[in-house]
C-alpha positions as CSV (number, residue, x, y, z in Angstrom):
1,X,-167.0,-123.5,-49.2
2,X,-168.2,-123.3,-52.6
3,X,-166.0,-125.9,-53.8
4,X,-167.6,-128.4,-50.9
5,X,-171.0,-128.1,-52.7
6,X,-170.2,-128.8,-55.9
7,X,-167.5,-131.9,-54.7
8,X,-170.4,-133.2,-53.1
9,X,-172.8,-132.3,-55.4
10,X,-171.4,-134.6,-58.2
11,X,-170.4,-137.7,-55.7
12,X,-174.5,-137.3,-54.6
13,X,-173.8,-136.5,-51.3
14,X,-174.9,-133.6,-48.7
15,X,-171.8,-130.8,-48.3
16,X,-171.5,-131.2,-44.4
17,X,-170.7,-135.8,-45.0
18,X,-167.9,-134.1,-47.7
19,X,-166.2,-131.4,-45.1
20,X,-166.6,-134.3,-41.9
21,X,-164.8,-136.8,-44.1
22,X,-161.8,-134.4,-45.0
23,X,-161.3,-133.4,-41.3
24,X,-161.2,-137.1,-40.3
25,X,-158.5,-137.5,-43.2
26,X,-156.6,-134.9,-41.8
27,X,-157.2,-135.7,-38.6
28,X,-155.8,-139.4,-39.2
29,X,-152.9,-137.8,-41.5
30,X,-152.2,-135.3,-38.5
31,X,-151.8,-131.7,-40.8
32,X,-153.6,-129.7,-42.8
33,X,-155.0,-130.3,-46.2
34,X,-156.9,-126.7,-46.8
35,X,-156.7,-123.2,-45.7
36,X,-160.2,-122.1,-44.3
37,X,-160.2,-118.4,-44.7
38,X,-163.6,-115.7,-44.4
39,X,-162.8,-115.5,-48.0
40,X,-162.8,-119.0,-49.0
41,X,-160.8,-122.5,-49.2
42,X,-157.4,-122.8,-50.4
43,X,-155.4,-126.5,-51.2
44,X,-151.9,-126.6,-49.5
45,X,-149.1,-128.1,-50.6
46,X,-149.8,-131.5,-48.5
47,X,-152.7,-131.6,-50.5
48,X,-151.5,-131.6,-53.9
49,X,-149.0,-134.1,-52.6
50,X,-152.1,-136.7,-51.5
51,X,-154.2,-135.7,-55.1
52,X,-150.8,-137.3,-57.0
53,X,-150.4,-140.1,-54.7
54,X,-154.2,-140.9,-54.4
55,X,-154.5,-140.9,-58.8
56,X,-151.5,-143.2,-59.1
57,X,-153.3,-145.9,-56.3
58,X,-156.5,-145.4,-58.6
59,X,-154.8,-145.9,-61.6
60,X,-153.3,-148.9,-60.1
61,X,-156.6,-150.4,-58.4
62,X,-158.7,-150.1,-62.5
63,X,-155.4,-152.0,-63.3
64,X,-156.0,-154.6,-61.3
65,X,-159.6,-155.1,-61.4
66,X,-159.2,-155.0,-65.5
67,X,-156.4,-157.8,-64.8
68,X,-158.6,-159.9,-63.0
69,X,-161.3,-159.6,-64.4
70,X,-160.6,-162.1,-66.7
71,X,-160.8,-164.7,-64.3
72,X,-164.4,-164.6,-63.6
73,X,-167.6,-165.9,-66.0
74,X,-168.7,-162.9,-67.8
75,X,-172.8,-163.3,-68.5
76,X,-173.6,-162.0,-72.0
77,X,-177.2,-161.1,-73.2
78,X,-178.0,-160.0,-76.4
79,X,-181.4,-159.5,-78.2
80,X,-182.1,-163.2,-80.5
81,X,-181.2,-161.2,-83.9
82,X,-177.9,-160.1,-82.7
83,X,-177.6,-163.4,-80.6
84,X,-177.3,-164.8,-84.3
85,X,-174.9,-162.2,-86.4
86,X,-172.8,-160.7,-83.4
87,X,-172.5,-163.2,-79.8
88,X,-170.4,-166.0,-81.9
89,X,-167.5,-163.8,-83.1
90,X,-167.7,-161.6,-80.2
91,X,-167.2,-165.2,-77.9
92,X,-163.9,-165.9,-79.8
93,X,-162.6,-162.3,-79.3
94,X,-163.3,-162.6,-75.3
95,X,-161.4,-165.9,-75.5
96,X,-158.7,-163.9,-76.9
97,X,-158.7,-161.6,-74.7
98,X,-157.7,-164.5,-71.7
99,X,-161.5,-164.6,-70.5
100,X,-161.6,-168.7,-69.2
101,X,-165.5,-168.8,-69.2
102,X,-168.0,-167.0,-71.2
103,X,-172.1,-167.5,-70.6
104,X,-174.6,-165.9,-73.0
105,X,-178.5,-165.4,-73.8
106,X,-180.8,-164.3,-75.4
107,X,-183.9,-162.0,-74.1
108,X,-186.1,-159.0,-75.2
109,X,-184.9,-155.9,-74.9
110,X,-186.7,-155.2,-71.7
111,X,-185.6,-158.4,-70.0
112,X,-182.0,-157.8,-71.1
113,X,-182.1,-154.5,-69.4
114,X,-184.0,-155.6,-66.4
115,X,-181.3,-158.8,-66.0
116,X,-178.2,-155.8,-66.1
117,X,-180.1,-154.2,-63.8
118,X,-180.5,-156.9,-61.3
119,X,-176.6,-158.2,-61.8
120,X,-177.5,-161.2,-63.7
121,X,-175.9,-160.2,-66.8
122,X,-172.4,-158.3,-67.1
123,X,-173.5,-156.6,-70.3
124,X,-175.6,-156.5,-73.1
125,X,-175.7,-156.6,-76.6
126,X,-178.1,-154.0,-77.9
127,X,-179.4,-151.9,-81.2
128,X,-181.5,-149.1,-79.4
129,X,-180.6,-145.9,-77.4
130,X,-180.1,-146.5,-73.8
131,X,-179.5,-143.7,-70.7
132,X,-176.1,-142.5,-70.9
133,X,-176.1,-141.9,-67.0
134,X,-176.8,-145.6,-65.9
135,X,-174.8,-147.1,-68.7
136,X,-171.5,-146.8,-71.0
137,X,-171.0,-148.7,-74.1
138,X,-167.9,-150.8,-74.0
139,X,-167.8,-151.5,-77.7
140,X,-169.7,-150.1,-80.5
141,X,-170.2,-149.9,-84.2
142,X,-172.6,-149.6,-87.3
143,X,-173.7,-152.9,-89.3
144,X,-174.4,-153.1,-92.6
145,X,-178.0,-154.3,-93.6
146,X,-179.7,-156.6,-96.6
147,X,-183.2,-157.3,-97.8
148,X,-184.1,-160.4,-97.8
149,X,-186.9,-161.6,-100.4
150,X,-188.0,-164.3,-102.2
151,X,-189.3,-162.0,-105.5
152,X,-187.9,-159.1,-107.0
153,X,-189.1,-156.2,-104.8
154,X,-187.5,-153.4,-106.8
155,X,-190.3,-153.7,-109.3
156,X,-193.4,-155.4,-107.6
157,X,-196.4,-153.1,-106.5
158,X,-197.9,-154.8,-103.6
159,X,-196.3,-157.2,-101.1
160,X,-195.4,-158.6,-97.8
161,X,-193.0,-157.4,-95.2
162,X,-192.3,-159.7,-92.4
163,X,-191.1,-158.4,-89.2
164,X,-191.0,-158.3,-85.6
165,X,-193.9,-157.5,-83.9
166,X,-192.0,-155.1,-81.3
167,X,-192.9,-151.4,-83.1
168,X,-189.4,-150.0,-81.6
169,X,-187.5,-153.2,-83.7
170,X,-184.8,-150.9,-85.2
171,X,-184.7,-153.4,-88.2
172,X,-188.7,-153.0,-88.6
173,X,-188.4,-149.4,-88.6
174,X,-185.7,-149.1,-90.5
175,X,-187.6,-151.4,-93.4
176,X,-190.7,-149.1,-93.2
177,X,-188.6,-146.3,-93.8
178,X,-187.0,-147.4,-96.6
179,X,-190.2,-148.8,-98.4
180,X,-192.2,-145.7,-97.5
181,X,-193.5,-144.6,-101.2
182,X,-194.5,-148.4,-102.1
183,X,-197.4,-150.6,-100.6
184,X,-197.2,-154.0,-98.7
185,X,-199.2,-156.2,-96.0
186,X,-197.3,-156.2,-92.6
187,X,-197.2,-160.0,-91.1
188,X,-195.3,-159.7,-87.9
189,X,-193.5,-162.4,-85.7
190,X,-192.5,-162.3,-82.0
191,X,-189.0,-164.3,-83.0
192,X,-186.3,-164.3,-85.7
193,X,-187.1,-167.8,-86.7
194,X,-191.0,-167.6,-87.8
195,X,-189.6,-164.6,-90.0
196,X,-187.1,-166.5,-91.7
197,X,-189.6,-169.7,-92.5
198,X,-192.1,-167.0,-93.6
199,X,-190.0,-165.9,-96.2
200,X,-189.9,-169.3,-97.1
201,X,-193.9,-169.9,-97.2
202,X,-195.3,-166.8,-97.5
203,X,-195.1,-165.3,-101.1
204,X,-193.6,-162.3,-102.2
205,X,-192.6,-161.8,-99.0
206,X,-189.3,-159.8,-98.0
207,X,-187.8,-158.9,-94.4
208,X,-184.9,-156.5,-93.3
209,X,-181.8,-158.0,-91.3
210,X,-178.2,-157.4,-90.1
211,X,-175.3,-158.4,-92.5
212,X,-174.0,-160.7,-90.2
213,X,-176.8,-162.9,-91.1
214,X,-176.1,-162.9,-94.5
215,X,-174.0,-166.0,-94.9
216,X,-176.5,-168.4,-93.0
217,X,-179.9,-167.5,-95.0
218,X,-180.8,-169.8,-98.0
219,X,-178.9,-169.0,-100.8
220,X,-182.4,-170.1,-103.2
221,X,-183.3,-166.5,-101.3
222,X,-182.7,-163.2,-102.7
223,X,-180.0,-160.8,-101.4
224,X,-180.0,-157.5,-101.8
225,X,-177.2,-155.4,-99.9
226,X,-178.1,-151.9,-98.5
227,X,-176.0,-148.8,-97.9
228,X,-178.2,-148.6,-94.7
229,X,-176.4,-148.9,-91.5
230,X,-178.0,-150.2,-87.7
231,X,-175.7,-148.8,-84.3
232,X,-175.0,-151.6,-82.4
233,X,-173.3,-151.0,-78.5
234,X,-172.4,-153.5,-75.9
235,X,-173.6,-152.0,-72.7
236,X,-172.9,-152.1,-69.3
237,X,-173.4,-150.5,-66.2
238,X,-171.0,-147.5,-65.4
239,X,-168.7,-149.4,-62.7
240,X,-168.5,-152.8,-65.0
241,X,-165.4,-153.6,-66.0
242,X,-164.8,-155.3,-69.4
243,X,-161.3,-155.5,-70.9
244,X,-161.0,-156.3,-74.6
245,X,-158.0,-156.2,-76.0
C-alpha cells in the first residue's frame, strides 16, 4: 500500500480517494490492474498495457492544447523597464510563432504577480526570483547592462545615482553594488521615465539600465557597457501553456 501513499501524496490527495478511484477504473475496465497481496501491491500485465496507452493520449492532449493555443489572446505583463527593452521584440517572435492576437502591460512587480494569479495575465515578464512550485519559466536569459551618465564617473568623487525607489529593483541593487567603494546622493523615482529626464536635469547624475535600452537613450548621454549581467524569465503558472517556436 506503500506505493498508494506516496501516488497520492504527490497528486495532494488522501491514499483511500487514490485506491477508490483505481477500483472504479477496474471496475469500469472489468479486470485487474494490481495484485493485493499481505506483502504488498504488484502491477500486472493489463496494467502496464493502460500506463503506455494512457502516456501516448497525454502526449497527444499537451499536443493539442500547445496547437491551439495559438488561437487565443495571450495577456503579457511585464515590469515598465523591461516593457521598454524586452515586450517589443518578444511581440514579433509570438507573431512568429502563429499567435493572431497579443495584449500586453505594464505593472509593479507585485501587481504583475497578483494579475497571474487571478488569470488576468498568461505570463509575465520578470527580473526577480519567483517560487519554483507555483511557477515555471518559459523562457529565460541574462541581459547585458550599461551606465548611463551625463559626466565621467570613472573619475568623479561625489555624485548622483538615480534609481527606482523599489529597494528590491535588481538594476538599483545591482548599481550599489558595483559603486560600493565611491560616494554619491541617492534620488530615487517610482517610474523609468523621471529617471531618464533626471539624467538629463540633474547634474552629474548616472543610472543603471538593461542593454536593450541602449539604442533609445540620447546619444548627447554617456554609455558605458558593463560585463554585468541581470536574469530575466518569462513566468507562468505551472499548467500555462506557451508555445514558442
Amino acid at each position: 500500500m506503500r506505493i498508494f501513499f506516496e501516488t497520492a501524496d504527490k497528486l495532494g490527495y488522501v491514499q483511500p480517494n487514490i485506491s477508490n478511484r483505481i477500483k472504479k477504473i477496474e471496475a469500469q475496465l472489468g479486470i485487474r490492474l494490481f495484485e493485493r497481496t499481505n506483502k504488498g501491491i504488484a502491477l500486472l500485465q493489463p496494467a502496464d498495457q493502460m500506463y503506455a496507452h494512457s502516456k501516448k493520449i497525454l502526449i497527444d492532449y499537451h499536443n493539442m492544447v500547445e496547437d491551439l493555443s495559438k488561437y487565443k489572446t495571450l495577456r503579457v505583463g511585464a515590469t515598465p523597464t523591461l516593457a521598454y527593452s524586452i515586450i517589443p521584440p518578444f511581440t514579433q517572435r509570438l507573431k512568429k510563432s502563429g499567435y493572431r492576437n497579443v495584449i500586453h502591460s505594464t505593472h509593479s512587480i507585485s501587481e504583475l504577480f497578483k494579475q497571474l494569479d487571478q488569470n488576468e495575465l498568461d505570463c509575465i515578464w520578470i527580473n526577480r526570483e519567483f517560487s519554483n512550485k507555483m511557477y515555471k519559466s518559459v523562457q529565460s536569459f541574462r541581459e547585458e547592462l550599461f551606465i548611463l551618465s551625463n559626466f565621467n564617473w570613472s573619475i568623479k568623487k561625489n555624485f548622483n545615482i538615480v534609481v527606482s525607489k523599489d529597494e528590491d529593483c535588481p538594476y538599483r541593487k545591482k548599481l550599489i553594488s558595483i559603486l560600493k567603494d565611491k560616494k554619491y546622493n541617492v534620488i530615487d523615482f517610482d517610474n523609468l521615465g523621471s529617471v531618464l529626464n533626471s539624467i538629463h536635469t540633474i547634474q552629474n547624475s548616472m543610472t543603471l539600465l538593461p542593454m536593450g535600452l541602449a539604442n533609445s537613450v540620447d546619444r548627447s548621454l554617456k554609455i558605458t557597457g558593463l560585463q554585468e549581467y541581470i536574469d530575466i524569465d518569462l513566468v507562468a503558472k505551472k499548467e500555462t501553456v506557451i508555445n514558442l517556436n
